[in-house]
C-alpha distance (Angstrom), angle and dihedral (degrees) to the residues before:
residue distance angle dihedral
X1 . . .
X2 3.73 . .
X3 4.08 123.6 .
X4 3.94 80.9 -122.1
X5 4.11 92.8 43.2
X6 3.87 86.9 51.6
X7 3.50 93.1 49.7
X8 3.81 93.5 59.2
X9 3.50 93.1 42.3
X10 3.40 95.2 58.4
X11 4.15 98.9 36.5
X12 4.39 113.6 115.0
X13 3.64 101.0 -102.6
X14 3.90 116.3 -99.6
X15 3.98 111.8 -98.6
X16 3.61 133.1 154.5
X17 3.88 92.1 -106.2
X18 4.18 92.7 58.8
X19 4.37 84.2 43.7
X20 4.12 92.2 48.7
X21 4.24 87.4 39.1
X22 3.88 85.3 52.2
X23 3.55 101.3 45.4
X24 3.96 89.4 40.5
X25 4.02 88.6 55.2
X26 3.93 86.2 54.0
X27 3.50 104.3 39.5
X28 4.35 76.7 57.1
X29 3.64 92.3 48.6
X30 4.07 108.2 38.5
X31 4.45 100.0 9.6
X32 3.16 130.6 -108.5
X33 3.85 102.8 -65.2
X34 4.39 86.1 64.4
X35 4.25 86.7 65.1
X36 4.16 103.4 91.2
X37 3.87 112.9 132.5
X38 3.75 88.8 -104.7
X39 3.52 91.9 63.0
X40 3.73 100.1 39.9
X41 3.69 87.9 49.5
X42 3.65 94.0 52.7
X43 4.47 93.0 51.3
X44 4.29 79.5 51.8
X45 4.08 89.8 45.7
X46 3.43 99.0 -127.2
X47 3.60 144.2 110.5
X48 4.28 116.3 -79.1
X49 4.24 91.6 -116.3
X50 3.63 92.7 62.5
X51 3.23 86.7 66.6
X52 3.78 100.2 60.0
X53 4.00 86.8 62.4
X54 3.67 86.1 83.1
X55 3.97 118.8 15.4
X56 4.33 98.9 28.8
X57 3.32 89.5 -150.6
X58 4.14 157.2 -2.2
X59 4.00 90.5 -91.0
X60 3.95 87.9 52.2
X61 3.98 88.9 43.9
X62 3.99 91.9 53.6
X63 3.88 89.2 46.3
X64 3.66 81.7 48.9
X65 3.35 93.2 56.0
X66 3.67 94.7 50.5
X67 3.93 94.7 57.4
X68 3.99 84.4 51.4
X69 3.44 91.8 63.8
X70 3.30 109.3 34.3
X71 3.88 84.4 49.7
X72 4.14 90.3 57.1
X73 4.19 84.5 52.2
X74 3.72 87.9 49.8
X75 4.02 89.8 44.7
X76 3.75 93.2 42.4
X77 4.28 92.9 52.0
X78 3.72 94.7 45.3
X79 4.04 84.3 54.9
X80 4.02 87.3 56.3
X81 3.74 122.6 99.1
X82 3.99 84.7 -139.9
X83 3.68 111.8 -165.8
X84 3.77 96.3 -116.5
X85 4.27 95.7 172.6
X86 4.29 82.1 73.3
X87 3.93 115.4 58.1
X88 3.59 90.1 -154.4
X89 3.47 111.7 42.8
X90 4.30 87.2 55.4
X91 3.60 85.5 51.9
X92 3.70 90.4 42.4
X93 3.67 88.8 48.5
X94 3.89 103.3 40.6
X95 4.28 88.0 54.8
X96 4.11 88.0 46.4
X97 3.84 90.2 52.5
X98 3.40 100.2 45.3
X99 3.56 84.5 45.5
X100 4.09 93.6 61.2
X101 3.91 82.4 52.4
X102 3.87 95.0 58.0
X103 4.01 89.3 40.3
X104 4.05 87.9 65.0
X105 3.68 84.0 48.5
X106 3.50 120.0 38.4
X107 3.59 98.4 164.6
X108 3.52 90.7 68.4
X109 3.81 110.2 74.6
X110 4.08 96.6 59.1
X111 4.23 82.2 44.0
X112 3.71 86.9 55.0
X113 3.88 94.4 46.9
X114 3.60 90.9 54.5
X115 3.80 111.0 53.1
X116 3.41 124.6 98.5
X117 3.61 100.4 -138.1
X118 3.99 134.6 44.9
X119 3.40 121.6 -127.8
X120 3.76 117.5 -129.0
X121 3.53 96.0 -116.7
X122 3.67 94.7 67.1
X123 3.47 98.2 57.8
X124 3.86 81.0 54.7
X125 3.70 81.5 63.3
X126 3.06 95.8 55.3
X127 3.85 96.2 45.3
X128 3.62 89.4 58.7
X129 3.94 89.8 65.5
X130 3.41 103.9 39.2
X131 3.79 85.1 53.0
X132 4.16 98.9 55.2
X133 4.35 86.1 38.4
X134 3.74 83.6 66.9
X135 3.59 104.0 33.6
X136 3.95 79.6 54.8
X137 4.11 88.2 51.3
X138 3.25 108.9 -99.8
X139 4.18 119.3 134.8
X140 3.23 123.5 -104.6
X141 4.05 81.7 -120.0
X142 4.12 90.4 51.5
X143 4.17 79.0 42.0
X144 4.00 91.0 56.8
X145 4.08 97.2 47.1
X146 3.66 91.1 47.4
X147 3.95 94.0 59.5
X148 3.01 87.0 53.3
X149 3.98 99.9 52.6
X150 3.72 87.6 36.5
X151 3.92 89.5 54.2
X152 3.90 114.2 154.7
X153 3.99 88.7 -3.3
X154 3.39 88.6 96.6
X155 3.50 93.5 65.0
X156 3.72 94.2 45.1
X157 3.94 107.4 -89.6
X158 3.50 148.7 50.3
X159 3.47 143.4 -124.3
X160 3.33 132.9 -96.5
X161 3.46 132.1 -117.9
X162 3.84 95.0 -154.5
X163 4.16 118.6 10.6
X164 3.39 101.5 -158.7
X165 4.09 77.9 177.7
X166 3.64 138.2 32.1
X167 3.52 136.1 -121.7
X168 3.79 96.3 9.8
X169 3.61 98.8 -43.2
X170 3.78 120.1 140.0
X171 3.91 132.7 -149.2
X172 3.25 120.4 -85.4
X173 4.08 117.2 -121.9
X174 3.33 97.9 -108.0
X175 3.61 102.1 46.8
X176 3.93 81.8 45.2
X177 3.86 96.7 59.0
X178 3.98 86.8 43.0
X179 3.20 92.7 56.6
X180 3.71 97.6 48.2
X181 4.06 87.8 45.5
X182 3.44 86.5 59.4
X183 4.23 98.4 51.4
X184 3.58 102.4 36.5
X185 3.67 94.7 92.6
X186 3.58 100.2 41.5
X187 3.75 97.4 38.1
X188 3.93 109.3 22.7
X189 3.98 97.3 164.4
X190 4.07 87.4 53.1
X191 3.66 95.5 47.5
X192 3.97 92.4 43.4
X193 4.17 89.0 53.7
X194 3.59 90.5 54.3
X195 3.90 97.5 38.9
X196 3.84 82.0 60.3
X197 3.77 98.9 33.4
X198 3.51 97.3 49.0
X199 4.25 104.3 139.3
X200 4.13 118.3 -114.3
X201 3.74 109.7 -117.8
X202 4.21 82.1 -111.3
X203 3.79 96.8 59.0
X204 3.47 112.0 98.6
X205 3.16 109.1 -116.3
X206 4.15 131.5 176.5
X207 4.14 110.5 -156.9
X208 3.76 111.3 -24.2
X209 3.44 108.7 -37.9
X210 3.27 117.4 14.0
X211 3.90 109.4 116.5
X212 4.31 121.5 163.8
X213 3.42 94.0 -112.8
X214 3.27 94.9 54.5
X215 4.09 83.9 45.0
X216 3.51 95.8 55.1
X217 3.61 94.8 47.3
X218 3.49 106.3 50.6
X219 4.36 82.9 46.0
X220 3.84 88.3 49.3
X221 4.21 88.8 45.0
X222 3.36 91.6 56.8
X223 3.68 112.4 38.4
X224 3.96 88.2 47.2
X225 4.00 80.6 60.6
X226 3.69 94.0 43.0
X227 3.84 88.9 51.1
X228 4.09 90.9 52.0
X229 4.16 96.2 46.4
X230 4.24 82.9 45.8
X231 4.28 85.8 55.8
């Protein structure tokens, strides 16, 4: 047998989990905008059409991508010893978790926000809180209008109000203080918050201004006024 025989005899078989794993591994390494088919095909060492055998195409590789991650939230929860006697701390709890998840991939929130479809793992996610707000008391009613405050905090971010770039990319410094040149006149209290809120390269941060702190605050704002409406 042939050094080059050998090697294909011996090569892990190609499936969809090794393409999404790849792809996942370089959307971590180079962002989002690096995963084509080309490029994932290339990490797996093997030709682009192979790839179409199993994900036909690069919308059905970013939706892939989606379910991978929202499946390693899902995986990471159930490993939790959530404290399930207090409503609010397994609330609490499941958004901080699935926050660590989106931290290791911070591509992945402005992916999410763009798909057309949700993967059925995510609703699971969303199951999972419904289910300890009204274990805790709260009505299905209270239950329904704090999904929809919560939003994408259950999955470990938040929205932005402006997204200056996509798919958890951030704006660049320059661009930043241009911007901010060009609104201090007209809007002086809006360009003196972000002079002074302006995020420290070491605060994690997913798209442009998304730090913990201000996370854990907005989480801690509104399950304090969940727990009030539920009493």
């Amino acid at each position: 047998m042939t050094n080059i025989e050998s090697m294909r005899a011996t090569r892990a078989p190609l499936t969809r989990e090794r393409v999404l794993a790849a792809a996942v591994a370089l959307a971590d390494a180079e962002g989002i905008a690096a995963v084509t088919m080309r490029r994932v095909a290339g990490e797996l060492g093997v030709e682009a059409m192979s790839l179409y055998h199993h994900l036909p195409g690069k919308a059905d590789l970013l939706d892939g991508l989606v379910d991978v991650v929202a499946a390693e939230v899902a995986t990471e929860i159930a490993g939790r010893d959530l404290p399930a006697e207090d409503w609010r701390a397994e609330v609490s709890a499941r958004c901080l978790t699935a926050r660590t998840v989106m931290l290791r991939h911070p591509w992945a929130p402005g992916l999410m926000g763009s798909r057309s479809t949700v993967p059925p793992v995510v609703y699971g996610l969303y199951e999972g809180v419904v289910g300890a707000m009204v274990r805790g008391g709260l009505s299905y009613r209270l239950a329904h209008r704090a999904l929809h405050a919560l939003g994408s905090m259950v999955l470990g971010f938040t929205q932005e109000v402006f997204r200056p770039a996509e798919a958890g990319g951030s704006l660049e410094p320059e661009l930043a203080e241009a911007g901010l040149a060009a609104i201090v006149d007209a809007l002086p209290y809006t360009a003196a918050m972000i002079t002074t809120e302006m995020h420290d390269a070491t605060d994690p941060v997913l798209g442009w201004c998304d730090s913990q702190t201000e996370f854990e605050f907005t989480l801690d704002l509104l399950l304090d006024g969940l727990e009030r409406a539920r009493a």
